[in-house]
N, CA, C and O atoms as a GROMACS GRO file, in nm:
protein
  252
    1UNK      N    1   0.348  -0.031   1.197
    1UNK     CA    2   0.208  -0.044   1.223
    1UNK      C    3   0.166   0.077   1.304
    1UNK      O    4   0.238   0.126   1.391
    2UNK      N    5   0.048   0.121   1.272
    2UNK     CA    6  -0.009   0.268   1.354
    2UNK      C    7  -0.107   0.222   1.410
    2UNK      O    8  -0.131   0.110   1.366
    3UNK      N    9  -0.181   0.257   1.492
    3UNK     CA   10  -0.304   0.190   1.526
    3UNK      C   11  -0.344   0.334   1.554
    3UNK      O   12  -0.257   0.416   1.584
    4UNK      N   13  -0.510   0.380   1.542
    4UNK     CA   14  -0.569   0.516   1.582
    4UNK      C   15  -0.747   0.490   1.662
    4UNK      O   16  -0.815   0.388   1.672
    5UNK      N   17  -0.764   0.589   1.694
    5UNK     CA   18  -0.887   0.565   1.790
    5UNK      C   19  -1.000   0.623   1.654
    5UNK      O   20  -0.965   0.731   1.606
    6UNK      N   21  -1.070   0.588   1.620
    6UNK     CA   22  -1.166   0.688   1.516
    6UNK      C   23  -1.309   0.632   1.563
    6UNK      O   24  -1.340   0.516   1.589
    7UNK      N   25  -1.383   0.743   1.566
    7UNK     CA   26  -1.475   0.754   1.592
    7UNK      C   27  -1.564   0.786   1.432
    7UNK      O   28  -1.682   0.750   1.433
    8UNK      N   29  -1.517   0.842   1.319
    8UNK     CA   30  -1.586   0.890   1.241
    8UNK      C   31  -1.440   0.876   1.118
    8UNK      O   32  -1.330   0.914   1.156
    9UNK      N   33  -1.449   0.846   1.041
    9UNK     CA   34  -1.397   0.860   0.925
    9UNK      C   35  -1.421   0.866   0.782
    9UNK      O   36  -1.530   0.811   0.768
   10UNK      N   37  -1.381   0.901   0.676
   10UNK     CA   38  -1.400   0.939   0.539
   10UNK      C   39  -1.309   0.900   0.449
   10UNK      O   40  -1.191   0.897   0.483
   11UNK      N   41  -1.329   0.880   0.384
   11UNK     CA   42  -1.197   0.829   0.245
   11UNK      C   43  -1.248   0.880   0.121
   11UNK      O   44  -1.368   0.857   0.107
   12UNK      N   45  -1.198   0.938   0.035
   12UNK     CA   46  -1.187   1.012  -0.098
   12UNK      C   47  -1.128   0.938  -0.198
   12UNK      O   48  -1.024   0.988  -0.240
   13UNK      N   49  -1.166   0.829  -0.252
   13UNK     CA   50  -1.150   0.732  -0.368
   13UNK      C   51  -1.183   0.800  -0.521
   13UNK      O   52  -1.300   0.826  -0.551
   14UNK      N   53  -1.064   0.828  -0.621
   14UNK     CA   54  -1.096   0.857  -0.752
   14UNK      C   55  -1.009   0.805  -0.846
   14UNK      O   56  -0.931   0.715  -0.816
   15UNK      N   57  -1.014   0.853  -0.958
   15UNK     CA   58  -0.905   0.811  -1.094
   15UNK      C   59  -0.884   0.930  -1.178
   15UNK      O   60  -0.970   1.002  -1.230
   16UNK      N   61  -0.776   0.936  -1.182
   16UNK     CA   62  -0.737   1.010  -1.316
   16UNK      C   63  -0.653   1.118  -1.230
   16UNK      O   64  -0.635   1.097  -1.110
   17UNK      N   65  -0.605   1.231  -1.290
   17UNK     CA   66  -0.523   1.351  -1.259
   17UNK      C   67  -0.622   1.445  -1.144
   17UNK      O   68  -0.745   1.447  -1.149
   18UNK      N   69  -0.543   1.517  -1.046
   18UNK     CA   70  -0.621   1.598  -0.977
   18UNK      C   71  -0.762   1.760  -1.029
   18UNK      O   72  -0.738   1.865  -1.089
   19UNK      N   73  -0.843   1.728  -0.994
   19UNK     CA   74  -0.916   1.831  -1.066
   19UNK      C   75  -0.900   1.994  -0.991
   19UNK      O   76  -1.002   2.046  -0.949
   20UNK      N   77  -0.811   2.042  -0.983
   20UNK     CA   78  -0.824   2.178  -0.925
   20UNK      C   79  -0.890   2.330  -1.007
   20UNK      O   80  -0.936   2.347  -1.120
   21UNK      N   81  -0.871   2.411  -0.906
   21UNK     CA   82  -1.005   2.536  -0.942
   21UNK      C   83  -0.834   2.584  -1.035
   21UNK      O   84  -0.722   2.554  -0.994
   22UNK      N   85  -0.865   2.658  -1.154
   22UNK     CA   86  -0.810   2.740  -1.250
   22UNK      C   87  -0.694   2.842  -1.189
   22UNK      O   88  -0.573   2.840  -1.215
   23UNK      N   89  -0.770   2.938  -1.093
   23UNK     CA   90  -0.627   2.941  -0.986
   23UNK      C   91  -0.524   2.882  -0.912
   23UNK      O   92  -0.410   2.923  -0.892
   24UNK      N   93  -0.579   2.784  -0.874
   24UNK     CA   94  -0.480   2.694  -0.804
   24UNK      C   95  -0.342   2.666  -0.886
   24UNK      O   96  -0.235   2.652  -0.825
   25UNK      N   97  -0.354   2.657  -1.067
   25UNK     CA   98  -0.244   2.665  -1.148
   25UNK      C   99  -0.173   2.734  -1.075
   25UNK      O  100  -0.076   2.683  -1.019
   26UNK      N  101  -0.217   2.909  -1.054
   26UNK     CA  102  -0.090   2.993  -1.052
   26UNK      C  103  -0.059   2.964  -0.922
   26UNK      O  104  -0.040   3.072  -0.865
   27UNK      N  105  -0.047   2.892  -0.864
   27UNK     CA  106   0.032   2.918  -0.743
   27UNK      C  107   0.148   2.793  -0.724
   27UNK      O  108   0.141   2.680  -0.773
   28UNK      N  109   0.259   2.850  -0.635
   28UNK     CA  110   0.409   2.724  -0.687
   28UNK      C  111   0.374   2.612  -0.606
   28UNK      O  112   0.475   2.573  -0.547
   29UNK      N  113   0.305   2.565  -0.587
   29UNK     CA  114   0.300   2.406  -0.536
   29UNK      C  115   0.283   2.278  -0.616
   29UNK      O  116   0.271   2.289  -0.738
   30UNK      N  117   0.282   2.210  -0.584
   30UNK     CA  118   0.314   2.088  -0.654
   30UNK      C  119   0.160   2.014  -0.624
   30UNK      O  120   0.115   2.001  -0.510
   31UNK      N  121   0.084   1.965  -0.755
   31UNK     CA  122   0.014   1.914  -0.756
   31UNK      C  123  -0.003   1.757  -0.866
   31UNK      O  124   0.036   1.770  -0.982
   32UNK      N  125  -0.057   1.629  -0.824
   32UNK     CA  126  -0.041   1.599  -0.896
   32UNK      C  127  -0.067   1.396  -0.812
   32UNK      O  128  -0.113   1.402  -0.698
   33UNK      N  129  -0.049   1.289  -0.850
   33UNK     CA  130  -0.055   1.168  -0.796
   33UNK      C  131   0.060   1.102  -0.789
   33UNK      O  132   0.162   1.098  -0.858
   34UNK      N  133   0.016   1.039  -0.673
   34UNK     CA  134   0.155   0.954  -0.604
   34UNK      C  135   0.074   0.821  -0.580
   34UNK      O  136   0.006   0.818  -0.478
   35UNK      N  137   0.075   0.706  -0.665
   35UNK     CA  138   0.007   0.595  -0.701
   35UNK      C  139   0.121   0.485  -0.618
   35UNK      O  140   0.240   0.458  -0.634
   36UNK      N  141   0.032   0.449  -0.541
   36UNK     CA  142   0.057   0.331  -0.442
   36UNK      C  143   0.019   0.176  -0.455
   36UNK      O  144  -0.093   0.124  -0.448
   37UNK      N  145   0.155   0.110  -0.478
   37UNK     CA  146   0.172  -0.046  -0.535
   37UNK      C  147   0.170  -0.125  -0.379
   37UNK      O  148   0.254  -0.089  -0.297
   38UNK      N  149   0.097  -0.205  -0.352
   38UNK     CA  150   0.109  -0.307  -0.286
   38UNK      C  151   0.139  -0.457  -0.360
   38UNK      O  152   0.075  -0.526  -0.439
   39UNK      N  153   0.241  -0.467  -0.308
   39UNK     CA  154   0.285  -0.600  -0.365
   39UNK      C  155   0.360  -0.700  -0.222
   39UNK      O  156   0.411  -0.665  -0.116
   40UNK      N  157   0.334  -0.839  -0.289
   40UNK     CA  158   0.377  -0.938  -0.166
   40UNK      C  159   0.517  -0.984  -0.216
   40UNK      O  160   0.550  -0.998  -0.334
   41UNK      N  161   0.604  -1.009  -0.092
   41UNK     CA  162   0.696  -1.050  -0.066
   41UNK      C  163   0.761  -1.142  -0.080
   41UNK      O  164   0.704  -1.207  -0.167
   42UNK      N  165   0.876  -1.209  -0.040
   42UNK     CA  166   0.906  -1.338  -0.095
   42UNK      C  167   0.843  -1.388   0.097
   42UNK      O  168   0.834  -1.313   0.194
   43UNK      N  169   0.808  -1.561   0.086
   43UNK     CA  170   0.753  -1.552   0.212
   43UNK      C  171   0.851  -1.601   0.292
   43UNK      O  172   0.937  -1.678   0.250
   44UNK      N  173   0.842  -1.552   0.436
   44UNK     CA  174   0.972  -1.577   0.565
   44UNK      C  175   0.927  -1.701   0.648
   44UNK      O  176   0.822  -1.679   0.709
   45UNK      N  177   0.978  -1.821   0.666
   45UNK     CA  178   0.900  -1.877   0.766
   45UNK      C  179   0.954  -1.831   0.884
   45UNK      O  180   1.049  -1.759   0.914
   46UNK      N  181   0.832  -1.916   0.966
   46UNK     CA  182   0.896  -1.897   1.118
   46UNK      C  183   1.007  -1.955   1.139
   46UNK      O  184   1.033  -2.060   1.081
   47UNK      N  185   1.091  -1.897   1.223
   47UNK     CA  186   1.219  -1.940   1.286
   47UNK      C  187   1.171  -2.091   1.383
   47UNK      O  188   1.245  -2.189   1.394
   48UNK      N  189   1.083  -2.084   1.423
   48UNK     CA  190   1.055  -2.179   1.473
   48UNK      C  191   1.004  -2.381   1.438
   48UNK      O  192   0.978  -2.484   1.501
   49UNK      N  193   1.020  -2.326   1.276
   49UNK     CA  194   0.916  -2.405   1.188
   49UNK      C  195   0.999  -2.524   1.197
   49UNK      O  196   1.120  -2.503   1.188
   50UNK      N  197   0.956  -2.661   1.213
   50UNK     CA  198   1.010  -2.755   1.211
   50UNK      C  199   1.113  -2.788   1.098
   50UNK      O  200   1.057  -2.729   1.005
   51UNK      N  201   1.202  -2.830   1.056
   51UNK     CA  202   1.304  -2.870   0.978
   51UNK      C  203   1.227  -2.965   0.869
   51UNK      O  204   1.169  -3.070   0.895
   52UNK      N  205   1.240  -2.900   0.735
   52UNK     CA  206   1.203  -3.002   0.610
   52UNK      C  207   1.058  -2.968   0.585
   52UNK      O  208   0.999  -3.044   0.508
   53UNK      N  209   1.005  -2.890   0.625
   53UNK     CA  210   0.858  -2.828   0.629
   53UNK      C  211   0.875  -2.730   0.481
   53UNK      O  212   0.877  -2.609   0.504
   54UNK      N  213   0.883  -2.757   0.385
   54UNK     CA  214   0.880  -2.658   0.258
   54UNK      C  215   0.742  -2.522   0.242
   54UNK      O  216   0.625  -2.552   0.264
   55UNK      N  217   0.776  -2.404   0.209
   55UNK     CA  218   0.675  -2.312   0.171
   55UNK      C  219   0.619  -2.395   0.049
   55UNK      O  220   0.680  -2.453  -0.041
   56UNK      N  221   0.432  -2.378   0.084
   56UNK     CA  222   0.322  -2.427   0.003
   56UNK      C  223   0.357  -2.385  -0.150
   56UNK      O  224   0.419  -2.279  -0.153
   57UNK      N  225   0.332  -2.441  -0.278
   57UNK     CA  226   0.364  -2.376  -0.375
   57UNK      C  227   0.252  -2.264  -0.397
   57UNK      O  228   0.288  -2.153  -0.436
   58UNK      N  229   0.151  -2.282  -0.379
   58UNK     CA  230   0.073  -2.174  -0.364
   58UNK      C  231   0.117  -2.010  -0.323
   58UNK      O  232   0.081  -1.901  -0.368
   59UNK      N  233   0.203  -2.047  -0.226
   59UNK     CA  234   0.222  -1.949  -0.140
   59UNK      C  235   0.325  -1.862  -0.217
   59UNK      O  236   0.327  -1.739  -0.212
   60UNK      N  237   0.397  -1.925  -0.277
   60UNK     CA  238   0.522  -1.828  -0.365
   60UNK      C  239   0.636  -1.938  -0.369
   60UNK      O  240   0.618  -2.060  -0.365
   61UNK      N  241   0.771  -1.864  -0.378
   61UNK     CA  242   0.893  -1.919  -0.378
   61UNK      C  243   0.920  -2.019  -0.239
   61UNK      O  244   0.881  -2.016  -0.123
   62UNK      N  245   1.016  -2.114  -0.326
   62UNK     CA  246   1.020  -2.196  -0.171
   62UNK      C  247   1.099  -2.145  -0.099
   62UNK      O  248   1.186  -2.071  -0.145
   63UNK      N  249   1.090  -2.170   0.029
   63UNK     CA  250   1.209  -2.095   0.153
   63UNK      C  251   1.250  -2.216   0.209
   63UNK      O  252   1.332  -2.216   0.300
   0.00000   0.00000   0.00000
């Protein structure tokens, strides 16, 4: 977890391949997308959770 102070921020939301200027080809760097999956977990209960208390089926797999 990061936590940051922002006063002002911006985000750059698009689709498809990067659009660069015609030069930018010739030069050796690497351009290109790195597509980010969020996916959920199997769920953990608490250590604390009473005994015989089953995960909701809703929730996913039972634990």
């Amino acid at each position: 977890m990061l936590g940051l102070s922002l006063e002002e921020a911006s985000v750059k939301v698009r689709q498809g391949p990067p659009v660069d200027e015609d030069e930018d080809y010739a030069l050796d760097v690497w351009a290109g997308v790195l597509p980010v999956h969020q996916v959920f977990g199997d769920p953990s209960p608490d250590p604390r959770l009473r005994a015989g208390i089953r995960t909701p089926d809703h929730i996913g797999p039972r634990v």
